[in-house]
SESE-743209 format. One line per field, with one value per residue (C-alpha): residue in one letter; y, x, z. Coordinates in nm, 2 decimals. Each point is the difference from the previous one (the first is absolute). Layout:
<lotors>
rest: (a,...)
north: (Y,...)
east: (X,...)
up: (Z,...)
</lotors>
This chain:
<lotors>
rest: (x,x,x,x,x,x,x,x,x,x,x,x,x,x,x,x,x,x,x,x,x,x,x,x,x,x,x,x,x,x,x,x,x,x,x,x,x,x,x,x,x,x,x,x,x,x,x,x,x,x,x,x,x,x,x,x,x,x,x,x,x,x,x,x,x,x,x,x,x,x,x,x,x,x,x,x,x,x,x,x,x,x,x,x,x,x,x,x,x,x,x,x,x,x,x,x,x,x,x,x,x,x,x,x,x,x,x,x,x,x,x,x,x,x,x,x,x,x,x,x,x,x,x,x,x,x,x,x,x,x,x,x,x,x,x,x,x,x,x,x,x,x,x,x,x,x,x,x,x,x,x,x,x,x,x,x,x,x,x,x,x,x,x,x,x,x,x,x,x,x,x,x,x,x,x,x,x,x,x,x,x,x,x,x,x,x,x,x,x,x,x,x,x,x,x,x,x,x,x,x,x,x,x,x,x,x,x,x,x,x,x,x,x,x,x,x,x,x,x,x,x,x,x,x,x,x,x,x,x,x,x,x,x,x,x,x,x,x,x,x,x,x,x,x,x,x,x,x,x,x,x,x,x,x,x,x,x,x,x,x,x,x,x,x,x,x,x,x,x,x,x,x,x,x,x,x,x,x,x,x,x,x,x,x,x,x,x,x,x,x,x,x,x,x,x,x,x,x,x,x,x,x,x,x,x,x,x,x,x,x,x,x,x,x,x,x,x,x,x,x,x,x,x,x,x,x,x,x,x,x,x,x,x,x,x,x,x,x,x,x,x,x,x,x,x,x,x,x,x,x,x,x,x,x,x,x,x,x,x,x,x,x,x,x,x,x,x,x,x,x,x,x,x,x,x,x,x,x,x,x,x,x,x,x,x,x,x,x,x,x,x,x,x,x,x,x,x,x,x,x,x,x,x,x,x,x,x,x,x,x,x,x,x,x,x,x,x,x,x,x,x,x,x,x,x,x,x,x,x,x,x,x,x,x,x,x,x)
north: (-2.56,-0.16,0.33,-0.19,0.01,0.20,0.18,-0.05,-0.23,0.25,0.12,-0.19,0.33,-0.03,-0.06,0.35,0.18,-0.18,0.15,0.36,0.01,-0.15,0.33,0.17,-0.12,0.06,0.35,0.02,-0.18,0.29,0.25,-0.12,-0.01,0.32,0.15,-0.17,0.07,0.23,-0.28,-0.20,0.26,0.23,0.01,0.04,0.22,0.22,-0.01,0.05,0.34,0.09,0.04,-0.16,-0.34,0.23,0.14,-0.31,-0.12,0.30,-0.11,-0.26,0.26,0.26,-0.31,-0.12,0.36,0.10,-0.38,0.05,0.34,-0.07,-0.31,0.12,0.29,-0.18,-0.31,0.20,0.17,-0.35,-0.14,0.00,-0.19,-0.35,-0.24,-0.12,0.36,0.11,-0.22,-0.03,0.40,-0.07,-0.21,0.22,0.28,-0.21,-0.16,0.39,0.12,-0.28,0.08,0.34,-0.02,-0.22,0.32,0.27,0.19,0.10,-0.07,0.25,-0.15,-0.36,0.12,0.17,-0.33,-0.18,0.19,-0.01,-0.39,0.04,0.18,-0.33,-0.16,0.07,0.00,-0.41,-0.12,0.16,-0.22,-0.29,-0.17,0.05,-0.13,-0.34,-0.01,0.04,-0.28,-0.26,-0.11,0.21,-0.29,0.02,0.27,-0.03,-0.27,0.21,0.30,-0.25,-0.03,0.32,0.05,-0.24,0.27,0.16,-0.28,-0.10,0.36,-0.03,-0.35,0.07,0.37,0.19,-0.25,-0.05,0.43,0.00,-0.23,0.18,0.31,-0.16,-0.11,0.23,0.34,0.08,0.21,-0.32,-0.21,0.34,-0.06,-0.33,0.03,0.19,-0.27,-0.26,0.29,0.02,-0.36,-0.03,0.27,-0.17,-0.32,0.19,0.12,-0.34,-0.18,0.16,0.06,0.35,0.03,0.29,0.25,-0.06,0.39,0.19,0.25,0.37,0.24,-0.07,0.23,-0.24,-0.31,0.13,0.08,-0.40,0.02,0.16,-0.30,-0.23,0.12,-0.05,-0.34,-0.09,-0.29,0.18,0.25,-0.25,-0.24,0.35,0.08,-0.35,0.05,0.28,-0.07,-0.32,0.12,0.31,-0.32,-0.16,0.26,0.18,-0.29,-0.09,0.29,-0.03,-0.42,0.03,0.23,-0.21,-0.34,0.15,0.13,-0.35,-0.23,0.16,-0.09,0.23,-0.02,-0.37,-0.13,0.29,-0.11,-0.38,0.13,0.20,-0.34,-0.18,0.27,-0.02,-0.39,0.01,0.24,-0.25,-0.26,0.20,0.17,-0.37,-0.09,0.29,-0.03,-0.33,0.14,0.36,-0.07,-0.27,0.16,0.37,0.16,-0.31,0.03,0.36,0.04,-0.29,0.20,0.25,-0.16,-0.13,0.32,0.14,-0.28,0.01,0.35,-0.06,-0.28,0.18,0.28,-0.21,-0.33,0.08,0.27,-0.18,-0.34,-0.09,-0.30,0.22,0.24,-0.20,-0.22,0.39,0.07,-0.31,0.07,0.34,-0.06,-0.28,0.22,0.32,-0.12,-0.18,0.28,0.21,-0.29,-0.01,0.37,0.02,-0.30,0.19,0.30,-0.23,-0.14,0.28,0.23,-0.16,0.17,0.33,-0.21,0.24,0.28,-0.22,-0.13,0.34,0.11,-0.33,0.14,0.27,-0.13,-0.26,0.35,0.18,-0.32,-0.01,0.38,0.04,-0.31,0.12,0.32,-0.10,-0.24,0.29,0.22,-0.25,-0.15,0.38,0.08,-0.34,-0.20,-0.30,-0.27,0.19,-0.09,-0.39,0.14,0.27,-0.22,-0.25,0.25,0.15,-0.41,-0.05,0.24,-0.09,-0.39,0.15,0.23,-0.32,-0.26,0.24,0.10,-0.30,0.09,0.14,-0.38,-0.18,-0.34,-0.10,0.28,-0.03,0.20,0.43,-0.13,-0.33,0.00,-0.13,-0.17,0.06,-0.24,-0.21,0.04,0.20,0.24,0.35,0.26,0.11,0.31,0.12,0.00,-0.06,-0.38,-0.22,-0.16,0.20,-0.05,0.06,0.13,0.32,0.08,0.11,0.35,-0.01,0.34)
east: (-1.08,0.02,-0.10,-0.35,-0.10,-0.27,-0.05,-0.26,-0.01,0.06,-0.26,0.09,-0.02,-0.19,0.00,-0.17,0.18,0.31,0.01,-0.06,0.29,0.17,-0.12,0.16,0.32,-0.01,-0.04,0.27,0.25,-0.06,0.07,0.31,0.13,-0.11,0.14,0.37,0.02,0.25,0.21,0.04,0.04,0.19,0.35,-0.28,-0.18,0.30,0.15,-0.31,-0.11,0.34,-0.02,0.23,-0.10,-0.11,-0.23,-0.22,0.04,-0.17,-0.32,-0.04,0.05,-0.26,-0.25,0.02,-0.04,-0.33,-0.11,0.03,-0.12,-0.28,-0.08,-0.24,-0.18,-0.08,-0.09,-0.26,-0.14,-0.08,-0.12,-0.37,0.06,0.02,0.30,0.03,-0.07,0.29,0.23,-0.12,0.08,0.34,0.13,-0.16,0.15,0.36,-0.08,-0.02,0.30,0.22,-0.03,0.04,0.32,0.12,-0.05,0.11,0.29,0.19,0.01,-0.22,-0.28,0.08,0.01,-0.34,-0.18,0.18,-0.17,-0.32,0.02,0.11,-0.34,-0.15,0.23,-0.05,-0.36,0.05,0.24,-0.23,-0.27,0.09,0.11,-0.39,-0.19,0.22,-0.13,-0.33,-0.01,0.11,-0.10,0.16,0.26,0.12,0.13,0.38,-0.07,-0.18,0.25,0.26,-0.17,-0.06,0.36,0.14,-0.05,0.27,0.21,-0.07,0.06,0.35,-0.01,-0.11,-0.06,0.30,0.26,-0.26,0.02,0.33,0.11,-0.25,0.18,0.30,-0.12,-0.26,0.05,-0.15,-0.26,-0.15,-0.02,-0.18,-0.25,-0.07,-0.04,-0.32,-0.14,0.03,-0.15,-0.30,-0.04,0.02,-0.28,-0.26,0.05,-0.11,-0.23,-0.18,0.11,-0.03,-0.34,-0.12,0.11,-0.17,0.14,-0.10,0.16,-0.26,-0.14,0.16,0.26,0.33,0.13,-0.22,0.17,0.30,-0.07,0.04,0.37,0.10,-0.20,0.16,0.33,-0.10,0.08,0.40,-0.05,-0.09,0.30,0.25,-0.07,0.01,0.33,0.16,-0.16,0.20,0.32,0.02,-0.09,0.27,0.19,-0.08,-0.01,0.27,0.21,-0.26,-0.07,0.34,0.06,0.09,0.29,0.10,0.01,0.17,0.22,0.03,-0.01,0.10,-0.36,-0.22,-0.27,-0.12,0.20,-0.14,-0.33,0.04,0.10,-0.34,-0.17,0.19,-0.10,-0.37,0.00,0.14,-0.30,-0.24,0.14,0.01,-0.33,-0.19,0.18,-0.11,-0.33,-0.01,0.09,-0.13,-0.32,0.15,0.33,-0.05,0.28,0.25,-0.06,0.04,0.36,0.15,-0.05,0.10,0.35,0.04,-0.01,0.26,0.23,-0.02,0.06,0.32,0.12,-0.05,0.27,0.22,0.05,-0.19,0.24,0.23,-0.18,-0.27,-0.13,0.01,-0.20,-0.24,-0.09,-0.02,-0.25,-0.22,-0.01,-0.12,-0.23,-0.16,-0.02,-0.11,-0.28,-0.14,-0.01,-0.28,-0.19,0.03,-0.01,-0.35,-0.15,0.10,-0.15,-0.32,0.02,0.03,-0.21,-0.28,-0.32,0.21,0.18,0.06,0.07,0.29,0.09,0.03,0.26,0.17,0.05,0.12,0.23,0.13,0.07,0.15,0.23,0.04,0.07,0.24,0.19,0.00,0.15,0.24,0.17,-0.05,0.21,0.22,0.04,0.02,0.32,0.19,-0.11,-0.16,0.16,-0.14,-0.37,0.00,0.14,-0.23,-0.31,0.13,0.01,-0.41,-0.09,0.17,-0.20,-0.31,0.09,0.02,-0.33,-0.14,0.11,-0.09,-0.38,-0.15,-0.35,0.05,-0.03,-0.27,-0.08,-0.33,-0.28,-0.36,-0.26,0.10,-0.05,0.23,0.37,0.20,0.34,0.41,0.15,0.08,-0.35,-0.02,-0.29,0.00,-0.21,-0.29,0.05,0.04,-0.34,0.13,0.15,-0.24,-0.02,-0.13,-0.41,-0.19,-0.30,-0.14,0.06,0.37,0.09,0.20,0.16)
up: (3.63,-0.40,-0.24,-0.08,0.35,0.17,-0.41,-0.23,-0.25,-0.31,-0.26,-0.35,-0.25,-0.30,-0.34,-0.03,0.24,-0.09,-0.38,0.14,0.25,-0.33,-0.20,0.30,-0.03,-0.33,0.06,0.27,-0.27,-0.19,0.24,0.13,-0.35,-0.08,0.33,-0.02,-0.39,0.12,0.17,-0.28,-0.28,0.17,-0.20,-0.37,0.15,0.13,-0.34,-0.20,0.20,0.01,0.38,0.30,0.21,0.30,-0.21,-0.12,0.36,0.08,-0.16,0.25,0.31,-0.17,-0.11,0.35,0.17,-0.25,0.09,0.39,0.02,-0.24,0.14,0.33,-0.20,-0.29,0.15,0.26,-0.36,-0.19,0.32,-0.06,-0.35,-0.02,0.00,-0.32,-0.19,0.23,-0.10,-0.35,-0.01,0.13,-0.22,-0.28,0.06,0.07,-0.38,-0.12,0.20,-0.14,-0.41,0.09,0.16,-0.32,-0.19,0.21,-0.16,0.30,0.36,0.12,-0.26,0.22,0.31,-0.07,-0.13,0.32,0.24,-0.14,0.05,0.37,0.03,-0.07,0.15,0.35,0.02,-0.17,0.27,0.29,-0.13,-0.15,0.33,0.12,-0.29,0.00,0.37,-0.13,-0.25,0.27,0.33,0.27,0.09,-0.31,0.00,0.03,-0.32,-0.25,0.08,-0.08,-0.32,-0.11,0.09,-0.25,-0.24,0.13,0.00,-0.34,-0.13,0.18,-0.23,-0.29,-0.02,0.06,-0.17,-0.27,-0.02,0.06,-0.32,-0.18,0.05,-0.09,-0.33,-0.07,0.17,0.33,-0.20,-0.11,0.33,0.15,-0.27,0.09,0.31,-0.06,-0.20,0.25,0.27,-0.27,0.01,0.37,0.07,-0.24,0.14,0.38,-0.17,-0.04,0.21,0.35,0.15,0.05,0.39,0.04,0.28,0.32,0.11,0.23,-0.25,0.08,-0.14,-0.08,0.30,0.21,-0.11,0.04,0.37,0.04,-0.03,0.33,0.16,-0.17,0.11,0.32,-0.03,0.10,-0.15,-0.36,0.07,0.08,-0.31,-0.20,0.15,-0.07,-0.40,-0.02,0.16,-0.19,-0.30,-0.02,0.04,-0.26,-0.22,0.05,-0.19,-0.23,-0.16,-0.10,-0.06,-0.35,0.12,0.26,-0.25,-0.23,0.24,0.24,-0.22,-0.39,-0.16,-0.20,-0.29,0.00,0.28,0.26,-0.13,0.11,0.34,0.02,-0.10,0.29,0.22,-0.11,0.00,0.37,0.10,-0.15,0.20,0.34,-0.10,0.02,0.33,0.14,-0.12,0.17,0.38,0.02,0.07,0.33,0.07,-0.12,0.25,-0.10,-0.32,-0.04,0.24,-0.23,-0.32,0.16,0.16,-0.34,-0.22,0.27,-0.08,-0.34,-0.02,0.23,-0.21,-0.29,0.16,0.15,-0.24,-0.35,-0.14,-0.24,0.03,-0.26,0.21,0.37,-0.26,-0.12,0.34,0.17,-0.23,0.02,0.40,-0.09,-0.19,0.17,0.31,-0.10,-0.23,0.28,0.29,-0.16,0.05,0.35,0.06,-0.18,0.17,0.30,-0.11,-0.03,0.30,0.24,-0.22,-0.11,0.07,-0.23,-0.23,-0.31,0.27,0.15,-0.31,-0.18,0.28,-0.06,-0.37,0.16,0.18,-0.23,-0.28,0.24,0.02,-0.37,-0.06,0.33,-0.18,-0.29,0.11,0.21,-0.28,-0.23,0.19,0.05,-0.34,-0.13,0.25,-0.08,0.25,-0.16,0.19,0.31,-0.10,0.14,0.37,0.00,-0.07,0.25,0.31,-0.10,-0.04,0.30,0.21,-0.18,0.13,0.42,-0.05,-0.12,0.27,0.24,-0.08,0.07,-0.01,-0.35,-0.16,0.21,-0.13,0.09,0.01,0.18,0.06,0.09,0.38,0.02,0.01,-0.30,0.00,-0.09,-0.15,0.38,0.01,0.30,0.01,-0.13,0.16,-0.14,0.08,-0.38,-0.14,-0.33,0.04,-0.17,-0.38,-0.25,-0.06,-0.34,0.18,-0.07,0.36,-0.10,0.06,-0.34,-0.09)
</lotors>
């Protein structure tokens, strides 16, 4: 069977729609600056607060943790507001967070102002998914995720390097700073751009909504794309957090040089972000174990052939990047897709999921890095990634590819039936019939 057969001819999106999932992405460019800062400034940073690596890796675990704890509670509170004031608020209060972390005298002022973004920054991510479903037809969905996504990507592009030479040539106090500008910008252009997307929650307390999350766990197919979020993402993180150390240590290049690598990292993700975006919505389960087998090699290569080599360096990193900016793509179509009918419910444990990944990284190459173990970071990401890849290839049901009605089956990637058996398989529908959290 050719991919085109027996599926629907797709939905074009929208000039209209099209410019808000571009606001969107705007949004998420943002973020993902914001949240890797860290990454990129982490020798200035150390230096400048007079504090060791481990430490300013640490603001990744604790931002991820506040973010992933955060993310259900808060998410269940804003739940009878609409869309765009939701994420408007988020990237407010990220535009705050990010001047006052310039200022902050000492590291305990910083970490303070960091965590009050990851309040925000939780509740964004658990929603953001859901309103680009809701600004396209419901086939579309892999496609305007993809979009939205390229935020991310570009952020990886041009944010972090961008930050990162900043710091280099005007302290990391100042690329902070400007960071918050360009979150100001971003939530006044939501702001007119998206539509109201009012909340279509059933009206009740927030202990009430939050009665909707034991039901969605219910569904294994939920559970087990949560479970390969996290396991990949330790991962990933677990030698990202820590890439400037790791280039400076493979390959000899700092300042300028380690920001050019970011670039080719970010440039990759662009490139395996628009492939991706061009077979999830077909091939959802192929699309997802490939990024997946390819972030495990990378990560291997990177430990085996890139110390010493510039070039084994450099092509590591391209892999890598093209890879792991492409997976949250899957995973949050998947989300979509088998939890559709409570979309920011399933999405806000995906958040979850994905900051646990983030913080258990992060902490794992912190205690590594902080007991000498740097070169240990690549082969420690590699065996999580790996185990994320099996979970993966085994759940099958977790990445259906096409979705009817609650009552018909849908299909894996051989398109062989799945059972209907999980109420929640079906694409995600902007009617007001949703039970939304």
């Amino acid at each position: 069977m050719t991919l085109a057969e027996g599926l629907p001819r797709p939905t074009p999106i929208d000039r209209k729609s099209m410019l808000g999932l571009m606001a969107l992405a705007t949004a998420a460019f943002v973020y993902v600056t914001a949240e890797t800062l860290p990454v990129g400034l982490l020798p200035q940073m150390a230096a400048g607060l007079h504090v060791r690596d481990g430490a300013i890796g640490l603001l990744v675990t604790i931002y991820a943790a506040v973010a992933g704890f955060t993310a259900i509670p808060l998410t269940a509170l804003v739940s009878q507001r609409s869309r765009r004031q939701v994420v408007v608020a988020a990237a407010s209060i990220l535009a705050v967070s990010q001047p006052a972390m310039a200022l902050s005298p000492n590291y305990g002022m910083l970490l303070g102002a960091r965590i009050v973004c990851a309040f925000a920054h939780g509740v964004f991510w658990s929603v953001v998914a859901p309103v680009a479903a809701r600004l396209v037809a419901p086939e579309r969905t892999g496609h305007a995720t993809a979009i939205v996504f390229t935020g991310n990507s570009l952020a990886l592009v041009l944010g972090t390097p961008i930050a990162t030479a900043l710091g280099d040539l005007l302290g990391w106090r100042a690329a902070t700073a400007l960071v918050g500008v360009v979150a100001a910008m971003s939530a006044v252009a939501m702001w007119f751009i998206l539509p109201s997307l009012p909340s279509h929650a059933p009206m009740g307390n927030t202990r009430s909504r939050l009665a909707a999350v034991p039901s969605a766990l219910r569904s294994r197919s939920l559970v087990a794309v949560s479970v390969v979020t996290t396991l990949l993402v330790v991962g990933h993180f677990t030698a990202y957090t820590y890439i400037s150390n790791l280039i400076r240590s493979d390959a000899g290049l700092t300042g300028l040089g380690l920001a050019v690598i970011l670039l080719a990292y970010g440039i990759a993700g662009v490139g395996g972000l628009g492939l991706t975006g061009l077979v999830t919505d077909r091939r959802p389960r192929m699309a997802a174990a490939t990024c997946a087998v390819a972030l495990t090699a990378a990560l291997g290569a990177l430990l085996t052939i890139g110390p010493g080599s510039v070039g084994f360096t450099i092509g590591s990193v391209v892999v890598w990047g093209a890879a792991f900016t492409a997976l949250p793509v899957c995973l949050q179509s998947a989300v979509l897709r088998v939890a559709p009918r409570s979309a920011d419910t399933a999405s806000a444990l995906y958040v979850v999921a994905f900051q646990v990944g983030i913080g258990g990284g992060a902490l794992v190459g912190s205690i590594l890095v902080d007991s000498g173990r740097l070169a240990e970071l690549p082969l420690v990401g590699m065996v999580f990634a790996a185990v994320g890849t099996l979970v993966l290839l085994a759940a099958r049901r977790a990445f259906p590819r096409r979705v009817g009605p609650p009552d018909s089956p849908s299909y894996d990637d051989d398109d062989q039936p799945v059972s209907p058996a999980e109420p929640t398989l079906s694409y995600a529908s902007n009617s007001p019939s949703e039970v939304l959290l």
